[in-house]
N, CA, C and O of each residue as an XYZ file, in Angstrom:
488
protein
N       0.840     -1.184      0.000
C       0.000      0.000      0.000
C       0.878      1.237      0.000
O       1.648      1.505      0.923
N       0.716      1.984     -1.102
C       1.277      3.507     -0.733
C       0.451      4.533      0.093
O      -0.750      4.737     -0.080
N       1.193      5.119      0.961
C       0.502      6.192      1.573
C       0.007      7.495      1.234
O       0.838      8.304      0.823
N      -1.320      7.886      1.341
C      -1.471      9.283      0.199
C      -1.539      9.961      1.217
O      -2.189      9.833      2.254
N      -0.334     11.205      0.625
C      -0.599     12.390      1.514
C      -2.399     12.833      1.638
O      -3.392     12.438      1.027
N      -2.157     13.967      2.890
C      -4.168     14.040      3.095
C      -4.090     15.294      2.042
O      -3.129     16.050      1.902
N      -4.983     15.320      1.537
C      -5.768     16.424      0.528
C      -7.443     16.898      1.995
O      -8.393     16.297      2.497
N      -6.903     18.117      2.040
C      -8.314     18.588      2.639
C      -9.149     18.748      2.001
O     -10.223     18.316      2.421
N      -9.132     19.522      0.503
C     -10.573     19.043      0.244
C     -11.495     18.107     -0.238
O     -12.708     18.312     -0.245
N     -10.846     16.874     -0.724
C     -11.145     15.712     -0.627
C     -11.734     14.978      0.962
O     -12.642     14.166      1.139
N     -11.003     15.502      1.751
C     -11.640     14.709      2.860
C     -12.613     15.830      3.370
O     -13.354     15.114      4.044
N     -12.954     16.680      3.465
C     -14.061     17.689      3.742
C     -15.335     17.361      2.661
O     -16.506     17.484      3.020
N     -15.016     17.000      1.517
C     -16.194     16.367      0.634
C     -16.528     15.244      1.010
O     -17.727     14.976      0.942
N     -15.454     14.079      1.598
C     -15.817     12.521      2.098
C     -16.480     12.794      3.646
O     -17.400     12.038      3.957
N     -16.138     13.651      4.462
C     -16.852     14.232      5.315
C     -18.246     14.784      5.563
O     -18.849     14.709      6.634
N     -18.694     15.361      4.416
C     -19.652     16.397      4.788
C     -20.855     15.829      3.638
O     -22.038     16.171      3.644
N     -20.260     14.954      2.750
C     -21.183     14.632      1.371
C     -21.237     13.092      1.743
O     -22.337     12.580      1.949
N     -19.993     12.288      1.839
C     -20.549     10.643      1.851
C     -20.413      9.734      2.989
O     -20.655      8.527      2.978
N     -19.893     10.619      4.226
C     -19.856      9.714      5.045
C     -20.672      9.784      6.350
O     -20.804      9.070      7.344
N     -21.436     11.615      5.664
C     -21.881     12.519      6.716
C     -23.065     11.505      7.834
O     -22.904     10.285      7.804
N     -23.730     11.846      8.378
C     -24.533     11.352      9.626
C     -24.506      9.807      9.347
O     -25.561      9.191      9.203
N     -23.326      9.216      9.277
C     -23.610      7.902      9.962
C     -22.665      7.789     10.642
O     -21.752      8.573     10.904
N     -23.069      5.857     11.230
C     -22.505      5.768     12.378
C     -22.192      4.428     12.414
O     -21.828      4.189     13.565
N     -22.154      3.583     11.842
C     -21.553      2.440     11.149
C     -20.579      2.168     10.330
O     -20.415      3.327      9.948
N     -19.845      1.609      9.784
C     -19.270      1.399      9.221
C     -19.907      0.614      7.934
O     -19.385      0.501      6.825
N     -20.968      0.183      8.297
C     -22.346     -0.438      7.457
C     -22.673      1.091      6.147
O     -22.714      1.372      4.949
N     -22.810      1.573      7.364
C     -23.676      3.046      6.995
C     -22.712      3.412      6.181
O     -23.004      3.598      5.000
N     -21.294      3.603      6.651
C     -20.643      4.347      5.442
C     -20.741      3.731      4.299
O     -21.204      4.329      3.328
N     -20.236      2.162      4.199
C     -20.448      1.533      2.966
C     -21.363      2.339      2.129
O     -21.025      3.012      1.155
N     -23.239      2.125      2.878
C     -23.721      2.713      1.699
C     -23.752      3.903      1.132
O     -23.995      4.209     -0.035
N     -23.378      4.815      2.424
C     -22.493      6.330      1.542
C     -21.903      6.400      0.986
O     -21.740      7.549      0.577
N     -21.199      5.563      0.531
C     -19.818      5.773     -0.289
C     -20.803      5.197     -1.987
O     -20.549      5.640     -3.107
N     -21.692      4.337     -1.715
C     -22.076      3.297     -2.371
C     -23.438      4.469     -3.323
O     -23.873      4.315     -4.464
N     -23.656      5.151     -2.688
C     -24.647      5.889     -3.149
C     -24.601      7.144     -3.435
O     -25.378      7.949     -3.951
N     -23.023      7.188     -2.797
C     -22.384      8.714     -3.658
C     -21.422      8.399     -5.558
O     -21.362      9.043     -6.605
N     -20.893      7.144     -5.092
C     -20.860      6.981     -6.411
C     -21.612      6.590     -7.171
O     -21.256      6.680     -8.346
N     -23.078      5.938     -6.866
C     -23.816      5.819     -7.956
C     -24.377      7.186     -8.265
O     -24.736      7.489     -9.402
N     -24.447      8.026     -7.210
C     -24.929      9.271     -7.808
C     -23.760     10.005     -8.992
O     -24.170     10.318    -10.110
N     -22.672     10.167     -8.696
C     -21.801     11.075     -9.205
C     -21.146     10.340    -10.246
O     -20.792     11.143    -11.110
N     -20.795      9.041    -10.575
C     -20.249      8.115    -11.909
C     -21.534      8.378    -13.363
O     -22.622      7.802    -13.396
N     -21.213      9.013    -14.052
C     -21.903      8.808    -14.971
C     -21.490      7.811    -16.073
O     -20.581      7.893    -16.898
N     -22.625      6.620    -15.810
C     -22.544      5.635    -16.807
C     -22.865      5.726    -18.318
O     -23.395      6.635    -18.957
N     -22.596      5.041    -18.535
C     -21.508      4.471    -19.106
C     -20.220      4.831    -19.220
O     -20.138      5.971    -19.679
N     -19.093      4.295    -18.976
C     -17.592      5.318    -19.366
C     -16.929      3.864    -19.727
O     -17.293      2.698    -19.574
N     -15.631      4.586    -20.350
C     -14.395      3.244    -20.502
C     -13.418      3.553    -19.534
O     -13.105      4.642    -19.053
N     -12.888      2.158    -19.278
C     -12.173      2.555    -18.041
C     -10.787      1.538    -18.468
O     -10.910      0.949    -19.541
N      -9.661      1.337    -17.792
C      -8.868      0.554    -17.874
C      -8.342     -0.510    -16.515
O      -8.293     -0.070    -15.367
N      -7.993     -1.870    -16.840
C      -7.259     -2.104    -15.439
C      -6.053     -1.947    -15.408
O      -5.131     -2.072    -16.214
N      -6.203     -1.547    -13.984
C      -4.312     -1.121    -13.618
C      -4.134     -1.831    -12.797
O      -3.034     -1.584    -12.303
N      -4.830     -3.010    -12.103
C      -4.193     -4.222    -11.151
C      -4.924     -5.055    -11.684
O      -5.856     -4.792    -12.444
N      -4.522     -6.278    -11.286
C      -5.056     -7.863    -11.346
C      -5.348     -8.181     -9.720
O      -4.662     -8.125     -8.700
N      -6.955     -8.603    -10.079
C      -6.876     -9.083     -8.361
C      -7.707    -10.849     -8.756
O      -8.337    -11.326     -9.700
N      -7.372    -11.181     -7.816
C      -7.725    -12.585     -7.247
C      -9.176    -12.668     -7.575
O      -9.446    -13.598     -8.335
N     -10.500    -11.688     -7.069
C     -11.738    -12.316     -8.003
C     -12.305    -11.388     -8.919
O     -13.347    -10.742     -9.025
N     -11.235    -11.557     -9.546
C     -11.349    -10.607    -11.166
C     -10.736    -11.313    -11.909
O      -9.642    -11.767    -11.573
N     -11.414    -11.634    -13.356
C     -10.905    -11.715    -14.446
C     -10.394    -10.784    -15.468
O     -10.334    -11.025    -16.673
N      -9.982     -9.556    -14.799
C      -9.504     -8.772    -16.079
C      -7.755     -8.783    -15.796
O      -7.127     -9.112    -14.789
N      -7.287     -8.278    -17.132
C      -6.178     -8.400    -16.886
C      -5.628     -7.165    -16.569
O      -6.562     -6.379    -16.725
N      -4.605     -6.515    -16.199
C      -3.748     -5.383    -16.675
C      -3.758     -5.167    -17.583
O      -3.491     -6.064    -18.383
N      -4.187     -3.356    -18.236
C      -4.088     -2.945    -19.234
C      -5.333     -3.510    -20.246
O      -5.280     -3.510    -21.476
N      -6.155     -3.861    -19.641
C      -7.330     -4.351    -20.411
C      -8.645     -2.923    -20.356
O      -9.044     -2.195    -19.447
N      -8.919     -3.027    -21.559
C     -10.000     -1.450    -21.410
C     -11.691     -2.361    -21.809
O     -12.153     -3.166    -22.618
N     -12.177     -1.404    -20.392
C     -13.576     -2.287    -20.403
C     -14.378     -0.606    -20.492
O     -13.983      0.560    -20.511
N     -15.697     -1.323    -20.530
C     -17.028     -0.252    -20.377
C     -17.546     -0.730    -19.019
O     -17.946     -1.858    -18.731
N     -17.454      0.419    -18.197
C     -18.466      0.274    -17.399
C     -19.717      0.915    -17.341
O     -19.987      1.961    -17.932
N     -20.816     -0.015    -16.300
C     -21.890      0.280    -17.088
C     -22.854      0.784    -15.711
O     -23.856      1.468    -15.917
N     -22.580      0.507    -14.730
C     -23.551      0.856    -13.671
C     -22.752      0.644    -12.111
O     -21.619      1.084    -11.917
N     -23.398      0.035    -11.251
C     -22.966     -0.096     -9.579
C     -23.612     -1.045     -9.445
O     -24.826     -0.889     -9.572
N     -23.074     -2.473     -9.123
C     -22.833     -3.880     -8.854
C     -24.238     -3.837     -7.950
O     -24.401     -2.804     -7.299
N     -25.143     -4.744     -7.865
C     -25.718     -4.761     -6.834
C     -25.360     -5.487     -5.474
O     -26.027     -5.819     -4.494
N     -24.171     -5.582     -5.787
C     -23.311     -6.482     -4.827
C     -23.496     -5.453     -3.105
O     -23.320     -4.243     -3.247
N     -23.762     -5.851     -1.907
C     -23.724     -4.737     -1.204
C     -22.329     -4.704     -0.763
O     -21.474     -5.587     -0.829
N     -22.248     -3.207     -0.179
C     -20.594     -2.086     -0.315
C     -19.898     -2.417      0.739
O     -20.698     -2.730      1.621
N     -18.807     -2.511      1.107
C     -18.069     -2.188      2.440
C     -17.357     -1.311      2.019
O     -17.309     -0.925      0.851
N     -16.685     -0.880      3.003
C     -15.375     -0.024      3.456
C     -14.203     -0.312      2.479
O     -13.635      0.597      1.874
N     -13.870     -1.620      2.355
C     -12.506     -1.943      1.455
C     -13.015     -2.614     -0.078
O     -12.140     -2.991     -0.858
N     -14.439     -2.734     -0.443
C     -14.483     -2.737     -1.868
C     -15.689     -2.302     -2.360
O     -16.491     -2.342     -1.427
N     -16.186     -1.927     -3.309
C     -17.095     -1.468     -4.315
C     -16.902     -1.766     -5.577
O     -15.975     -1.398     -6.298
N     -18.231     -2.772     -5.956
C     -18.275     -3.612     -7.230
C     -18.745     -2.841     -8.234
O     -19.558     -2.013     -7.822
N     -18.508     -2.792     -9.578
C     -19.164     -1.947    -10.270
C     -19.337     -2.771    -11.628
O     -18.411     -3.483    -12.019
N     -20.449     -2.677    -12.295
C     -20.368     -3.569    -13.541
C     -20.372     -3.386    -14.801
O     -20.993     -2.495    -15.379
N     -19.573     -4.343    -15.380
C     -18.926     -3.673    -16.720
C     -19.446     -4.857    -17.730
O     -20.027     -5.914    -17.483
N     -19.106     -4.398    -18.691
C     -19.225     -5.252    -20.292
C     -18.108     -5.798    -20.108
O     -17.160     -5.133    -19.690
N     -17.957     -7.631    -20.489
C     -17.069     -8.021    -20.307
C     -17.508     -9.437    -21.564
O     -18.612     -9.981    -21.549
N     -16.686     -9.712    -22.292
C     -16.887    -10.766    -23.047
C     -18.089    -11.659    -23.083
O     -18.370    -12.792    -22.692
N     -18.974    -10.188    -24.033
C     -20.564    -10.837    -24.461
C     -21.352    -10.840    -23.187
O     -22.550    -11.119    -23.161
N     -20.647    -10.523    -22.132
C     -22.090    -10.490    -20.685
C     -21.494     -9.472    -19.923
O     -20.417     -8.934    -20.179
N     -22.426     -9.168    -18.736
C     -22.195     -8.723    -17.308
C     -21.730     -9.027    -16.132
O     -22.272     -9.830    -15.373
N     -20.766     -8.449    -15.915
C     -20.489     -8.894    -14.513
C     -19.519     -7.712    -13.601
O     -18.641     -6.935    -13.977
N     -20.181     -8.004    -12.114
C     -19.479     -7.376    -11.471
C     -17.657     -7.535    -10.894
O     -17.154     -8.620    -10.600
N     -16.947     -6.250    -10.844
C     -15.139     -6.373    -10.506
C     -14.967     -5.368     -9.972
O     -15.745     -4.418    -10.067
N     -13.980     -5.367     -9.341
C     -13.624     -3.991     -8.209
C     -13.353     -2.635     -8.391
O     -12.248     -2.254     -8.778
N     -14.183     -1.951     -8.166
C     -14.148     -0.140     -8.659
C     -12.346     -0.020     -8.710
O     -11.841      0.412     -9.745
N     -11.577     -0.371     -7.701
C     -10.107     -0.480     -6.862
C      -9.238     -0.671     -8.336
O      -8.230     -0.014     -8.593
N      -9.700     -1.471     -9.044
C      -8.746     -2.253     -9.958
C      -8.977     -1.186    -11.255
O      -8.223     -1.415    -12.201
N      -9.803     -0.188    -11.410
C     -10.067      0.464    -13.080
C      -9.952      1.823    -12.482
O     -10.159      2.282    -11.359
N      -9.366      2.528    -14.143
C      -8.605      3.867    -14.128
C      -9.691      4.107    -15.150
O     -10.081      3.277    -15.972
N     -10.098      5.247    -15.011
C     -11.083      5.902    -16.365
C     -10.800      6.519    -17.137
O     -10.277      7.627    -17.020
N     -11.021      6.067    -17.929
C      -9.796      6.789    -19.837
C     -10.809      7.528    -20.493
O     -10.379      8.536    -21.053
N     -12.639      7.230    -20.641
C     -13.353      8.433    -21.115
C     -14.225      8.438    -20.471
O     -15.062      7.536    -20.496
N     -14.291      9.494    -19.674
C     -15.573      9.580    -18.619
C     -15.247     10.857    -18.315
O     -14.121     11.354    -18.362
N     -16.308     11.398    -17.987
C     -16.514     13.030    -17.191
C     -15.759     13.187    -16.192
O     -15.387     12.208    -15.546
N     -15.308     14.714    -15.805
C     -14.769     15.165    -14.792
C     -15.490     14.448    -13.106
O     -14.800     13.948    -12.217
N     -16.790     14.588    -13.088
C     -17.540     13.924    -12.137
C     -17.514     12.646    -11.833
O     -17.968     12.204    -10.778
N     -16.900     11.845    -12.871
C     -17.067     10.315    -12.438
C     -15.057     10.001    -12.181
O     -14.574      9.060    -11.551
N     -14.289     11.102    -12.885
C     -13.010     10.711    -12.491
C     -12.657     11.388    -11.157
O     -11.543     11.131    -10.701
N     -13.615     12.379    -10.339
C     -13.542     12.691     -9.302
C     -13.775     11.585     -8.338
O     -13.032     11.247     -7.417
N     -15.173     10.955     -8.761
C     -15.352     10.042     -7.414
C     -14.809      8.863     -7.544
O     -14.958      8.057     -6.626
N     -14.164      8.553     -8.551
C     -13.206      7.188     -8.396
C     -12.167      7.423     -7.473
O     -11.817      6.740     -6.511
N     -11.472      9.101     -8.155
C     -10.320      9.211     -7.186
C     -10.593      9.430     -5.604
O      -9.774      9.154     -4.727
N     -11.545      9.830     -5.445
C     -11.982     10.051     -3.859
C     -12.048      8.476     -3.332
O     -11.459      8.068     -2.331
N     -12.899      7.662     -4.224
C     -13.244      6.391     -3.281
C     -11.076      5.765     -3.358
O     -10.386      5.562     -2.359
N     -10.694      5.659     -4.552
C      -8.963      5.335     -4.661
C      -8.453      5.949     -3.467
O      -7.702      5.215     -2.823
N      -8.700      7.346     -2.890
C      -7.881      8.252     -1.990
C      -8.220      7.231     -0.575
O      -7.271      6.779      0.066
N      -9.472      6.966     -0.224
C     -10.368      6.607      0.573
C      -9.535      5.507      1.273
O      -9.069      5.360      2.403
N      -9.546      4.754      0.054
C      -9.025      3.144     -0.141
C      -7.489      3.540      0.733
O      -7.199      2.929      1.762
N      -6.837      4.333      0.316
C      -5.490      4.499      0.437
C      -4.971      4.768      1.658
O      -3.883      4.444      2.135
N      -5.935      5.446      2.148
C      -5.683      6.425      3.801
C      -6.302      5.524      4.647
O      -5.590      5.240      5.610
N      -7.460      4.932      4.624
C      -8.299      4.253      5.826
C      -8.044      2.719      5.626
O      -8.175      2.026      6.635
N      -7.683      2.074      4.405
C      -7.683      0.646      4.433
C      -6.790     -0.115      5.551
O      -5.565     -0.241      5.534
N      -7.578     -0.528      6.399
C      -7.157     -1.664      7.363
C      -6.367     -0.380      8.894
O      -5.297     -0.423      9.501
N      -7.574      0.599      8.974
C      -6.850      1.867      9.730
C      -8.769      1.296     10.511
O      -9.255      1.906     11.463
């Protein structure tokens, strides 16, 4: 894991917009879970930049994503689902970089990426 320096206004937005009045760790999940379905505008192309264990994509593979996994959220992952050889299926927000997508949806990847970076296993 690399350590990301803190960005304040990133964490004043994860503060005050997705993590605001709860009190779970449940709860945040679905803040986090329902701030990016709000703010990702689907469809985009995205790329992978890791290989993980229950993913089939590879490195450097460019997919479409298409929506928010109905998988439910925790703290250390968020499923999101993409076009993948003739079907659907859900893989880890964690693992894709977005190559054409709006300012709004490469914001909240990097917030949930920042997220990932500072609090995982904290």
């Amino acid at each position: 894991m690399t350590w990301t320096e803190k960005d304040e206004e990133r964490e004043e937005r994860i503060k005050m917009r997705i993590i605001v009045d709860t009190h779970s760790p449940e709860e945040q999940a679905w803040g986090w879970y329902a701030y990016l379905d709000d703010t990702m505008d689907f469809p985009f192309e995205a790329r992978c930049v890791t290989e993980r264990e229950e993913s089939p994509l590879k490195e450097g593979e460019t997919i479409r994503v298409i929506g928010m996994s109905p998988t439910d959220p925790t703290l250390s992952q968020m499923f999101v689902m993409i076009e993948w050889m003739d079907r659907e299926l859900g893989v880890p927000l964690e693992q894709l970089e977005p190559l054409e997508a709006g300012r709004d949806t490469e914001q909240a990847i990097a917030d949930w990426q920042y997220w990932l970076d500072r609090y995982r296993g904290s």
